[in-house]
C-alpha positions as CSV (number, residue, x, y, z in Angstrom):
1,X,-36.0,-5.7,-2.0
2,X,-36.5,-4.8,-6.1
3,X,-34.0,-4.0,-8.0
4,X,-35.9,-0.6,-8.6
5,X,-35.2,0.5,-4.9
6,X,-31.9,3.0,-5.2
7,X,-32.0,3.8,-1.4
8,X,-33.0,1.9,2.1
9,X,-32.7,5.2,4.4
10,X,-31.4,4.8,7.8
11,X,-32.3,2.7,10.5
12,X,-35.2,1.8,8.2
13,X,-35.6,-1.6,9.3
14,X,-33.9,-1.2,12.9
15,X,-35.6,-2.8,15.4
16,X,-37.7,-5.5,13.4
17,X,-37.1,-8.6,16.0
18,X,-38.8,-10.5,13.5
19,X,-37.0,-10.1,10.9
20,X,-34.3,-12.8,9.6
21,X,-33.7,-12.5,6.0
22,X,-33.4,-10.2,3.4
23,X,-33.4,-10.3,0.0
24,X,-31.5,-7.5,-1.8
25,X,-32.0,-8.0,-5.8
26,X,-30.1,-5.0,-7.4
27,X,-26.5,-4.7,-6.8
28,X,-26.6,-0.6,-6.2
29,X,-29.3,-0.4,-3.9
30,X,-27.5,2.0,-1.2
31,X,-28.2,1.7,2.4
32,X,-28.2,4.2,5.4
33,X,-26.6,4.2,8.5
34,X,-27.5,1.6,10.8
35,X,-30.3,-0.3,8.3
36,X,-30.7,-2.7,10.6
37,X,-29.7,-2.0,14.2
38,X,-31.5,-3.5,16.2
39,X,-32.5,-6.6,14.4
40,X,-30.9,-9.3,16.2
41,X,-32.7,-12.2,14.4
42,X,-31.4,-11.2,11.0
43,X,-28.9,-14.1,9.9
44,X,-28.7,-14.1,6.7
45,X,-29.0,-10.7,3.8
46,X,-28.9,-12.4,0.2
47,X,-27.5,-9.8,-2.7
48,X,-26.5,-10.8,-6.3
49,X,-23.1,-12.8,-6.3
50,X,-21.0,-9.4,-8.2
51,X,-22.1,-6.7,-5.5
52,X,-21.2,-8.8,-1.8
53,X,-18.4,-6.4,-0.8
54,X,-20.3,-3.3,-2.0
55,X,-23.3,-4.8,0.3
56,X,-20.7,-5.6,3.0
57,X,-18.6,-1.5,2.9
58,X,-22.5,-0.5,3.4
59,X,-23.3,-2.6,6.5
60,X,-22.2,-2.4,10.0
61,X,-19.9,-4.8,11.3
62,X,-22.0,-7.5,13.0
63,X,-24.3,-8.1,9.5
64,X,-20.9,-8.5,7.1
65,X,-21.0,-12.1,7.7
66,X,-24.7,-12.4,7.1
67,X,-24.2,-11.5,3.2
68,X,-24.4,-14.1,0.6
69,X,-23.8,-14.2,-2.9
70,X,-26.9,-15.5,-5.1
C-alpha cells in the first residue's frame, strides 16, 4: 500500500482468503474497523520500523502480532 494512501476504509480487505501479506509503506496510513476480518491467511503486515504500535492500536487483536518493522 503507497505511502500516498491516507485511509484503508473498513473491512476493505475482509474476506480475501488469499491474501497473506501486506505491505504498508507510509507510517499514517489509517485503517477502518475490521480491515481485514476475515482473512485468515494473512500472517504477516510489513509497516515502516517507527509506526509498528500506531499499525498495531489500529488493528484488531488477532493481526497485532502479524506487524513487522521494516
Amino acid at each position: 500500500i503507497p505511502k500516498t494512501m491516507q485511509i484503508v476504509d473498513q473491512m476493505a480487505f475482509a474476506g480475501c482468503e488469499n491474501l497473506e501479506m501486506v505491505n504498508f509503506e507510509g507510517e499514517d496510513t489509517r485503517l477502518g474497523k475490521d480491515v481485514f476480518s476475515y482473512c485468515h491467511n494473512l500472517s504477516k503486515i510489513l509497516v515502516p520500523k517507527a509506526a509498528v504500535e500506531k499499525y498495531k492500536e489500529q488493528l484488531a487483536e488477532d493481526f497485532q502480532d502479524a506487524v513487522t518493522g521494516i
